[in-house]
C-alpha positions in Angstrom: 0.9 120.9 93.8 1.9 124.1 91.8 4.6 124.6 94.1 5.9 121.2 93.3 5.8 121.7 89.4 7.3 125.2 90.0 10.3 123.3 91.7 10.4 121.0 88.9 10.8 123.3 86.5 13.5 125.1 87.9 15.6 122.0 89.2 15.2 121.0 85.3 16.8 124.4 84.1 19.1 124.2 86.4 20.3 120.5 85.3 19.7 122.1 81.5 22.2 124.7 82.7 25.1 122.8 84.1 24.9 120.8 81.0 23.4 117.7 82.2 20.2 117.2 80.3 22.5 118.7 76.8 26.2 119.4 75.4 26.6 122.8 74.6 28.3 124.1 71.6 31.3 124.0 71.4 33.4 127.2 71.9 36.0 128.2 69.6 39.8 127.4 70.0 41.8 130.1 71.3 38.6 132.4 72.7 39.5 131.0 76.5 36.5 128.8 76.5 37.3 125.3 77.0 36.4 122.1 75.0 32.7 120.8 75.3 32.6 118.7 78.4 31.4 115.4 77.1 33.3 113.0 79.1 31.2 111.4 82.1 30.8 113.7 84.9 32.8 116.8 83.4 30.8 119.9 83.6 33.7 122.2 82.6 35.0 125.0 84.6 32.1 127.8 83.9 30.0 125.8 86.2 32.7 126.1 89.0 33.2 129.8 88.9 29.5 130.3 90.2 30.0 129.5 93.3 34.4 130.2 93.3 34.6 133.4 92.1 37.2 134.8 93.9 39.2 131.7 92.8 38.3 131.8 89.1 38.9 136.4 88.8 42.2 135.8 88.9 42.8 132.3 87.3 43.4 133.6 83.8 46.9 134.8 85.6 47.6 131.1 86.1 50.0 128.8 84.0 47.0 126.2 84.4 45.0 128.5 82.8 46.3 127.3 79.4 44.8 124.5 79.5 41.5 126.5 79.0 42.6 129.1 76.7 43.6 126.2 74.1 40.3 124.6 73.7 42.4 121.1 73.1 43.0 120.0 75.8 40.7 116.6 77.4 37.9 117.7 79.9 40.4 115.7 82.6 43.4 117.6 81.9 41.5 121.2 81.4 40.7 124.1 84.1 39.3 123.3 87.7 38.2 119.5 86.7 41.7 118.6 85.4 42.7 118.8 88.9 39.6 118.5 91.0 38.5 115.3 88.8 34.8 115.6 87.7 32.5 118.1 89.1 29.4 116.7 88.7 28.8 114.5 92.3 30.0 118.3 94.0 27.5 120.7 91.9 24.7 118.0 92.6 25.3 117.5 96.3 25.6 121.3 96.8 29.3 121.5 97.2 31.2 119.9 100.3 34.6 118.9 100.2 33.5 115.1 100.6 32.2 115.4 97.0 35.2 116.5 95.1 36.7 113.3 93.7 40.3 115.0 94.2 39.8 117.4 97.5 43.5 118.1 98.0 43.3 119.1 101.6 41.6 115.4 102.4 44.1 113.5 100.4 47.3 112.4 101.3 51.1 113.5 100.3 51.3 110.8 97.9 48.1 110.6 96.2 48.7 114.6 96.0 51.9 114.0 94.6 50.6 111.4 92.1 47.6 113.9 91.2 50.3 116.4 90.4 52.6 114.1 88.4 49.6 113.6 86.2 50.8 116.5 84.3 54.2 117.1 85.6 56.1 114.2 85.8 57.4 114.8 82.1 59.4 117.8 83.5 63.2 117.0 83.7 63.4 118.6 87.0 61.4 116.3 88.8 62.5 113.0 87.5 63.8 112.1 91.2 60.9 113.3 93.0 59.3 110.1 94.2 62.9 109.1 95.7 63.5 113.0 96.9 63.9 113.7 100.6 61.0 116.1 100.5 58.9 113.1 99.4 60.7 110.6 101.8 59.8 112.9 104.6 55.9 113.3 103.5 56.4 116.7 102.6 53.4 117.2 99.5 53.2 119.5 97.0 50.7 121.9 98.5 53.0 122.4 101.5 55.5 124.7 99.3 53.0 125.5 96.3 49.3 127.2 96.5 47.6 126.9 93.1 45.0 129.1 93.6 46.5 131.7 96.0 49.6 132.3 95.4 52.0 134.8 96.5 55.1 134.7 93.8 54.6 135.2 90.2 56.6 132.7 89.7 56.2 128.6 90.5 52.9 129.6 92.2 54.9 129.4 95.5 53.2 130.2 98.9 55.2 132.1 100.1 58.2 134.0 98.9 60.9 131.6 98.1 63.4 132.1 101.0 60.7 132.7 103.6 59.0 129.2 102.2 62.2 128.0 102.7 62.9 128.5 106.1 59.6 127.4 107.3 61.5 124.4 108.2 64.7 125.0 107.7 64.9 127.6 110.2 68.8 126.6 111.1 69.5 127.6 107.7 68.0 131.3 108.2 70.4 131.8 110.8 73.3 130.9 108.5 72.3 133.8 106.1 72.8 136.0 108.5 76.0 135.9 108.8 78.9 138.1 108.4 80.2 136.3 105.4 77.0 135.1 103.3 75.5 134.1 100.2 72.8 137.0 99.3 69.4 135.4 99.7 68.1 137.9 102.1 69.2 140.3 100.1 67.5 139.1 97.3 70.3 138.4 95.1 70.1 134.8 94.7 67.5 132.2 95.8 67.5 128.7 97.3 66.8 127.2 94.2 69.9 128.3 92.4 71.9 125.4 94.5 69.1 123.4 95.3 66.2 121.5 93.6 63.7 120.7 95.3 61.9 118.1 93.6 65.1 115.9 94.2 68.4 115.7 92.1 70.8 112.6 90.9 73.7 111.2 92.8 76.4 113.4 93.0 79.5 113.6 90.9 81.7 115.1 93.6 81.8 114.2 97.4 82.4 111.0 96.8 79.1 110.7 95.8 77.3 111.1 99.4 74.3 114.1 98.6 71.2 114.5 101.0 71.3 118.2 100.7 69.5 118.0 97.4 72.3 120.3 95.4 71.9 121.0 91.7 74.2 119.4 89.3 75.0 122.2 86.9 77.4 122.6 83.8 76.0 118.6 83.0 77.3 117.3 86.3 79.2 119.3 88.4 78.4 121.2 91.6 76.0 124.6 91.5 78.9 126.6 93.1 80.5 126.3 89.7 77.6 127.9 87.8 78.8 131.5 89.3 82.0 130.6 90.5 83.4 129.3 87.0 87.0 130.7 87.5 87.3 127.2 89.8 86.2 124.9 87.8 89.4 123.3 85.9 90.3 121.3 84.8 93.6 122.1 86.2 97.0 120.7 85.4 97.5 120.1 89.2 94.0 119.3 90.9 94.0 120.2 94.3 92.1 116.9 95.1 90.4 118.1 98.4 88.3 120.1 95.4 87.8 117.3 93.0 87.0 114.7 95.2 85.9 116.5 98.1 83.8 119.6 96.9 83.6 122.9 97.7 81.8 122.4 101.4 84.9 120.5 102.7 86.4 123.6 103.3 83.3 126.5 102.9 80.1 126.6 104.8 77.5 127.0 101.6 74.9 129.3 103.5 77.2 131.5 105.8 80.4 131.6 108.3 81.7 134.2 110.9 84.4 133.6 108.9 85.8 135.3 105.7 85.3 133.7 102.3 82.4 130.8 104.3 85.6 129.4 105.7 84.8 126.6 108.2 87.5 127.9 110.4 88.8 131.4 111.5 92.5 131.0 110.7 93.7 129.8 107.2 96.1 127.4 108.7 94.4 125.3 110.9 92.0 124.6 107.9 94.9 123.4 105.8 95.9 121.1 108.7 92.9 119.1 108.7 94.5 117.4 105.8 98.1 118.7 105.5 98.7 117.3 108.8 101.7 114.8 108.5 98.7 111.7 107.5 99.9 109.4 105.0 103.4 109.1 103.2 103.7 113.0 102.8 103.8 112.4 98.8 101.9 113.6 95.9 100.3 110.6 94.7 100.7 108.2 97.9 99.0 110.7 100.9 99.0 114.2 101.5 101.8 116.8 101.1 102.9 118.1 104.0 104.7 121.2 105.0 108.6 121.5 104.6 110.6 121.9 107.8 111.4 125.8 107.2 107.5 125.5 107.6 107.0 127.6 111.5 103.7 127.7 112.0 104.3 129.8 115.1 105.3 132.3 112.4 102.7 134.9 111.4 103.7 134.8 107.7 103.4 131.0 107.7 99.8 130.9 109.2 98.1 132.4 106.2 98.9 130.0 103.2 97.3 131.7 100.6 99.8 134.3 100.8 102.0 132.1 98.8 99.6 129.3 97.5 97.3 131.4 95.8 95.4 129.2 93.1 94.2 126.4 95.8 91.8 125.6 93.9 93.9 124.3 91.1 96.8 125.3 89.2 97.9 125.4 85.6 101.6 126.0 86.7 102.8 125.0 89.5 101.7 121.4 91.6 102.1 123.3 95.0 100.2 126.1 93.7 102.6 128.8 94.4 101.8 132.1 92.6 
């Protein structure tokens, strides 16, 4: 019998402690306590760091952590519950995934994505997400991101970005190292300078046709443009191969055996692909094409942009001679 009462006893301090049979004051703003947990269920995040302590020693370096240190945030939008959903079913069953309304690693891409969006979905960036081809392909948010481990400062990535990256895309690791290369190994640049991966809008350029998930920058033109601004026109003379085109007609984004990402080795037989004789041969009607004094069996004549230097538009001459 005294056994029994003893076990009483402590099962009722315990339920005292978690905040079950009382609120408990309520913390001051700003001190990194969070709100009193008076909604149904919500036990607040002090009760979760008993048991997750390696979780919660280094939470305060997480951008979810805010929702804590303000004290004004809802119990289901602050610390562990405002992702986890209420903890009280988990603390009383003795923990087990099972118990935890929003287990991520039971649930499925979309009802993790939905979970996420919660909070997120008011961010610009991901205002095509549910219609991206990340989502289309059931990739979920906790494939790229790890909230509680990360290993990047930054976007609380799982990996490093490029390394994340080519996790699947491992095609596009080969690309980068190429000769000729954009610096992502290098660490120069990163992936998601061009691309966004939470989806984009329909292209301006390329005759609208994008599955490659490519930025729009400078409002709504192509990312290559943010570094490469020299190119971006208008122009007196368009080259339209640019314009209507973009810049992957002729470059490979990611890398090339060839100089400048070139598609092909020799400058010539790149200009042919379009300057080729198709069409009328005038500006306006089809595609130029090359005068007869034009011997492409001459070295001089196989490197164009000896002569037609500004190719990618021109403010002074429509054949964009120097």
């Amino acid at each position: 019998m005294r056994a029994q009462l003893n076990a009483s006893l402590a099962l009722m301090a315990f339920f005292a402690w978690t905040g079950w049979a009382q609120t408990p004051a309520s913390p001051a703003v700003g001190t990194g306590q969070q709100a009193p947990a008076s909604a149904p269920g919500y036990l607040g995040s002090n009760v979760c760091k008993t048991c997750h302590a390696d979780v919660w020693l280094n939470f305060y370096k997480n951008p979810h952590f805010k929702s804590i240190a303000s004290g004004t945030e809802p119990p289901e939008r602050t610390g562990c519950e405002g992702c986890h959903g209420p903890a009280r079913a988990h603390v009383r069953a003795g923990g087990g995934k099972t118990t935890i309304p929003h287990a991520f690693s039971l649930m499925s891409p979309k009802a993790i994505m939905d979970q996420c969006l919660t909070c997120h979905a008011s961010n610009f960036d991901k205002a095509n997400i549910r219609r991206s081809e990340h989502t289309q392909a059931d990739v979920p948010c906790t494939s790229c991101h790890s909230i509680h481990h990360s290993a990047t400062p930054k976007y609380l990535l799982a990996k490093k970005q490029n390394e994340l990256c080519y996790g699947c895309h491992a095609n596009i690791r080969a690309q980068f190292e190429m000769p000729s290369r954009h610096r992502v190994n290098e660490g120069f640049m990163q992936c998601s300078d061009c691309h966004n991966p939470h989806g984009v809008f329909n292209a301006t350029w390329a005759m609208g046709v994008q599955t490659t998930m490519v930025k729009q920058e400078l409002t709504n033109e192509i990312a290559c443009l943010k570094c490469h601004v020299d190119k971006r026109g208008p122009f007196v003379y368009e080259h339209p191969s640019v314009r209507v085109e973009g810049c992957a007609f002729c470059h490979q984004p990611h890398g090339s055996t060839n100089a400048k990402l070139l598609r092909r080795p020799v400058v010539f037989t790149l200009c042919l692909e379009c300057h080729n004789g198709g069409g009328s041969g005038t500006r306006g009607a089809g595609v130029d094409i090359q005068s007869a004094r034009h011997n492409l069996l001459d070295p001089k004549f196989q490197k164009c942009t000896v002569c037609h230097v500004p190719l990618h538009g021109s403010n002074a001459d429509q054949y964009f001679l120097r």
